[in-house]
Structures are given as C-alpha cells and as structure tokens.
C-alpha positions as CSV (number, residue, x, y, z in Angstrom):
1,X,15.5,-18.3,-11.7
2,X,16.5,-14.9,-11.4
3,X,19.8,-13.4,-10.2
4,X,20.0,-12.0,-6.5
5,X,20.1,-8.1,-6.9
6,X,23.2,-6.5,-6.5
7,X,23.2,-3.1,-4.2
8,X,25.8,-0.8,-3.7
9,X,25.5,1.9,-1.5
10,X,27.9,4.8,0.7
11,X,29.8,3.5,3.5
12,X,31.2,6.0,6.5
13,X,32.9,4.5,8.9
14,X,33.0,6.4,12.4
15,X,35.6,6.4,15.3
16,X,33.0,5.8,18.0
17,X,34.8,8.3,20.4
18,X,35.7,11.3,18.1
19,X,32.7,10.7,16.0
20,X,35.3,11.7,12.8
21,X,34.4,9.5,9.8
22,X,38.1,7.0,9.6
23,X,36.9,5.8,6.0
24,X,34.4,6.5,3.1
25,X,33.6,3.8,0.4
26,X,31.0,2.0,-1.3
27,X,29.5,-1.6,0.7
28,X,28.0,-3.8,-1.9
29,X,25.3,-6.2,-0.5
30,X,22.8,-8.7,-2.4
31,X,19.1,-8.9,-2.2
32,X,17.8,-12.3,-3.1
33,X,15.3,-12.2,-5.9
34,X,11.7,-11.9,-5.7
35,X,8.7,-14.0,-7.1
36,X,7.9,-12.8,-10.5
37,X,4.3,-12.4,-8.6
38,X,5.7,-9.7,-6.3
39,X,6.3,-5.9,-7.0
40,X,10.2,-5.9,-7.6
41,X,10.3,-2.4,-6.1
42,X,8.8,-3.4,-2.9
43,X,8.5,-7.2,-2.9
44,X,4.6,-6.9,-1.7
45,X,1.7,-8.0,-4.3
46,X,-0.4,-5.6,-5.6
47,X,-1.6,-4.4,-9.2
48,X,0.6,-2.3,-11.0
49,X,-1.3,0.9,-10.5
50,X,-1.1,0.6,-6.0
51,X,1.0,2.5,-4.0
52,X,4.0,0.3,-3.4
53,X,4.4,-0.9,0.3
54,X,6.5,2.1,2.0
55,X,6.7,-0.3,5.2
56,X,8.5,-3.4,3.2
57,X,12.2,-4.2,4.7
58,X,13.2,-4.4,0.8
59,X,11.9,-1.5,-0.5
60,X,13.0,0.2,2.4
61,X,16.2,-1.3,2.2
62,X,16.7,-0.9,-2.0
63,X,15.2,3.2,-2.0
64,X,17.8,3.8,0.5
65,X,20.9,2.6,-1.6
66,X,19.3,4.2,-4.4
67,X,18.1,7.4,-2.8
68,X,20.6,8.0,0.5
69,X,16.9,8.1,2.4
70,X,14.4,6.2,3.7
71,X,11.0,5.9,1.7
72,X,7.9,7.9,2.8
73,X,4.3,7.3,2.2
74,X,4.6,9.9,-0.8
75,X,7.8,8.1,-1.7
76,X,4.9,5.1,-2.1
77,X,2.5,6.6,-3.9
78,X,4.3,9.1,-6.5
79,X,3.4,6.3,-9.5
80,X,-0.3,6.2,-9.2
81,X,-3.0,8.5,-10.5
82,X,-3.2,11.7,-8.8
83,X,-6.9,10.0,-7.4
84,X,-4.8,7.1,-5.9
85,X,-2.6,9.3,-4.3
86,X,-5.1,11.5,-2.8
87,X,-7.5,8.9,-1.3
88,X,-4.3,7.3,0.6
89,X,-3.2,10.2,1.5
90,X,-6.2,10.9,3.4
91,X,-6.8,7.8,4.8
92,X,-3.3,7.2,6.4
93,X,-3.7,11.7,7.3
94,X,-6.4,9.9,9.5
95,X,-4.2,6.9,11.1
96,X,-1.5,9.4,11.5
97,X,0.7,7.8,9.5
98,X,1.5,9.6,6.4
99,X,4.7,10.4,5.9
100,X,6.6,12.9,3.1
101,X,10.4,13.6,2.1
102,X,12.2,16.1,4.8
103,X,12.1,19.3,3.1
104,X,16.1,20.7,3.4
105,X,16.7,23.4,5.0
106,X,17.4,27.0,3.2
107,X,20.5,29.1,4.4
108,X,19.3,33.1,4.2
C-alpha cells in the first residue's frame, strides 16, 4: 500500500483583533493515498491526456501547498493538447464557469 502523502505548506497566524500576523511557519498535514486507478494530482479517474478535476477537495487542497493558490480551470487543463484545452474552455465559457490564475497587479 502506498504511504499517505506528506504536505507542508505556510502558516500565518493572526491576532483576530489587530489583524497583525503573531507567527509564521510551516504546518505539515497528510493526505491519505489514492487508488493506483485514480489521477494522483487530483484523485478523480480519467485518462492521462483529461483535464484534471479543478473542483476535487485534494487537488484543490495539494495545488495550494504547492502553489500558495487555489487551482483554476486553466490550472486543470495546462497538460492536455492545446485542442483539449480549447474545447473545455469553451464549453465551461458557456456554463460560466471557467476560471484562470489572477493576473498580479503592475505598480506604474
């Protein structure tokens, strides 16, 4: 059996008053493992060349730690063909529900 995935990611704690950040570290949490049937990015089946599932609580939960964001729809996507990646796009355009990286903003 696999071993339970090990995630570390930034911790802030905040004085609920001041809003001031008291301490900064690093909380380490495990993931159980998957089924070797399952995507390991996202825990969802699906053939290796489908966009991964950007609403999964563990894919959600592991691109965070690894990222410091939450996954998007592009997020999803960004490993299939450019073909793949166009026809969701404009099907979930349609639901409303497509979804891209904040752009940061430019000081100038």
């Amino acid at each position: 059996m696999p071993s339970p995935v090990i995630v570390k990611s930034p911790m802030r704690i905040l004085d609920l008053q001041t809003g001031e950040v008291v301490e900064e570290g690093t909380a380490n949490w495990m993931m159980l493992p998957l089924p070797a049937s399952n995507c390991q990015e996202c825990a969802t089946e699906h053939a290796p060349d489908e966009p991964h599932n950007a609403q999964s609580l563990y894919y959600s939960m592991a691109f965070h730690a690894m990222h410091g964001r939450s996954p998007t729809w592009a997020d999803a996507v960004a490993h299939c063909t450019p073909e793949v990646q166009a026809a969701w796009r404009e099907e979930l355009k349609k639901m409303d529900a497509w979804t891209e990286p904040e752009q940061p903003e430019v000081d100038g």
